[in-house]
C-alpha positions in Angstrom: 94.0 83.9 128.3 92.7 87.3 129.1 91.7 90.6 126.9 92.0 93.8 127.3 91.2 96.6 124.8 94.3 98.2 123.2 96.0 101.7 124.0 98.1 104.2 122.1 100.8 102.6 124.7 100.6 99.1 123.1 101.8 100.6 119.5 105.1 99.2 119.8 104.2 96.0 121.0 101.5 95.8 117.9 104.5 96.9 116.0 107.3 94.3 117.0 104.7 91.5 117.2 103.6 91.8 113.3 107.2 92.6 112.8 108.4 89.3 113.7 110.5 86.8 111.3 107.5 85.1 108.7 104.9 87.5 109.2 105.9 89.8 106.4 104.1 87.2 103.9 101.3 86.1 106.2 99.5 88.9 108.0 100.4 92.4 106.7 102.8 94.9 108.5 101.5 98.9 109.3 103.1 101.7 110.4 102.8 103.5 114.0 101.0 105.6 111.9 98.3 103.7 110.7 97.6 101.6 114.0 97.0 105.5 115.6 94.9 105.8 113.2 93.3 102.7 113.9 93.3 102.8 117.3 91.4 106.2 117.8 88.8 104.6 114.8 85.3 103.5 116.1 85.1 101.9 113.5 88.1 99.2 114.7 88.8 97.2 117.7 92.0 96.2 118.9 92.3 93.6 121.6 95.7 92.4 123.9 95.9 89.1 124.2 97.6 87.8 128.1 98.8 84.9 129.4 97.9 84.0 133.0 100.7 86.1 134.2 98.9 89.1 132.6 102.1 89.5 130.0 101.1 90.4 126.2 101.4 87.0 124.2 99.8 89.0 121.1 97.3 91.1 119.5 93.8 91.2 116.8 92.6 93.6 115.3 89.0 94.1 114.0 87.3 96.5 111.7 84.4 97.3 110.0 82.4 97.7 113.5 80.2 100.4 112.4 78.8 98.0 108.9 75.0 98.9 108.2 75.0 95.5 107.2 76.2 93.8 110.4 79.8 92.4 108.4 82.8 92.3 110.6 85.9 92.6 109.5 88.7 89.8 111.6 91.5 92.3 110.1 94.8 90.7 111.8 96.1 88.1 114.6 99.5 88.3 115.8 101.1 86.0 118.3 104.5 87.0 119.9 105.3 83.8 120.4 104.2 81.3 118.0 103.8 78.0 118.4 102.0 77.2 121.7 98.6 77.6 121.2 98.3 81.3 121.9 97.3 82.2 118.3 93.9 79.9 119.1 93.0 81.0 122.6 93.6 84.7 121.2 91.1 84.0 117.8 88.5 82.1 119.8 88.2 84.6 122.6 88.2 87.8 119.9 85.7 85.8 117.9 83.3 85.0 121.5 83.7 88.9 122.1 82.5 89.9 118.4 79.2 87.6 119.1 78.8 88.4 122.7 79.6 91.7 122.7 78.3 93.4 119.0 75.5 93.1 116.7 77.3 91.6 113.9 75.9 88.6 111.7 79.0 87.6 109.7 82.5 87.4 111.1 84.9 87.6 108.1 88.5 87.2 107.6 91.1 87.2 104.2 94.1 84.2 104.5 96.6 83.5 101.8 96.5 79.9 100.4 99.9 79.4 102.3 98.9 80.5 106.0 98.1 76.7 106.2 98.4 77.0 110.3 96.1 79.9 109.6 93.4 78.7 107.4 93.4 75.5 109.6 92.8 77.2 113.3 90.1 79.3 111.4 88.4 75.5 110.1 88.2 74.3 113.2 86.6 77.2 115.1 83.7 77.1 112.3 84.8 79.0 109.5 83.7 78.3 105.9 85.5 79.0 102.9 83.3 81.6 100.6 85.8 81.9 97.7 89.0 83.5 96.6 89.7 87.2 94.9 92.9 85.4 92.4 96.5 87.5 92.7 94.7 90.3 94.5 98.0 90.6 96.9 101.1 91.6 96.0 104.1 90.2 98.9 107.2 92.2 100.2 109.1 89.8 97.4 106.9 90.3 94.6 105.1 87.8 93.9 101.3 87.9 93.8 98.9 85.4 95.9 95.2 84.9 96.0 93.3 86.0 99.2 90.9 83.4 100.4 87.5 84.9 102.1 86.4 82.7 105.0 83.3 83.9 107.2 81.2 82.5 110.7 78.1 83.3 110.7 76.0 84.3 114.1 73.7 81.5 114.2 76.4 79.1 113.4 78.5 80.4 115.9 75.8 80.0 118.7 75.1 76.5 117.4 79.0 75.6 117.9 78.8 77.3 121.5 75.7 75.5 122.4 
């Protein structure tokens, strides 16, 4: 698995990837409008993710780059084809970037109690569970969940890559 930065060009790829069948209640769905937005943000970072053939298998999506405080937002992960492991080459190799390549000290993420594939993949990579904000999101069929904050911190990132 490769990365490459996004482009304006990418938009409708970003937009039929989070678009996809089960990701309404999982992820979070924008607009074309808010991933321009985004996009032309310093304050975000959008990666492609590609398979050895150099073909999109999915995107992520950071934020928060410009934190005083050195807290980095892991907004979204998208796979296009879920299922064969992209989703964890894709996460790993965004997460290596954000330690490799920024000053940040926490790498944070939200998951809903029920992104089980989710909350594991982001276990195993060294994430810990910091707590949960109860109800605070309201799905496409009404019902409200909790979020779940999970974080990686530098130093235990660098201890996992050592």
């Amino acid at each position: 698995m490769t990365l490459r930065p996004a482009t304006p060009a990418d938009i409708p790829f970003l937009l039929a990837t989070e678009h996809l069948p089960g990701y309404e209640d999982r992820i979070g769905q924008w607009s074309e409008a808010e991933h321009r937005v985004a996009l032309a943000s310093a304050d975000h970072a959008y990666f492609i993710g590609l398979d050895a053939a150099g073909a999109p298998i999915g995107f992520a999506m950071l934020q928060q780059l410009d934190d005083p405080h050195g807290n980095l937002l892991f907004r979204r992960i998208a796979i296009s084809q879920p299922g064969q492991g992209h989703g964890g080459r894709l996460f790993r190799g965004v997460t290596g970037w954000v330690f490799r390549e920024t000053a940040a000290h926490r790498l944070y993420l939200h998951v809903y109690p029920h992104n089980l594939v989710a909350s594991r993949l982001y276990r195993s990579c060294g994430f810990v569970e910091e707590g949960a904000e109860r109800e605070a999101r309201l799905l496409p069929d009404g019902r409200r969940v909790d979020v779940i904050t999970m974080s990686l911190l530098r130093r235990e990132w660098e201890a996992g890559e050592a």
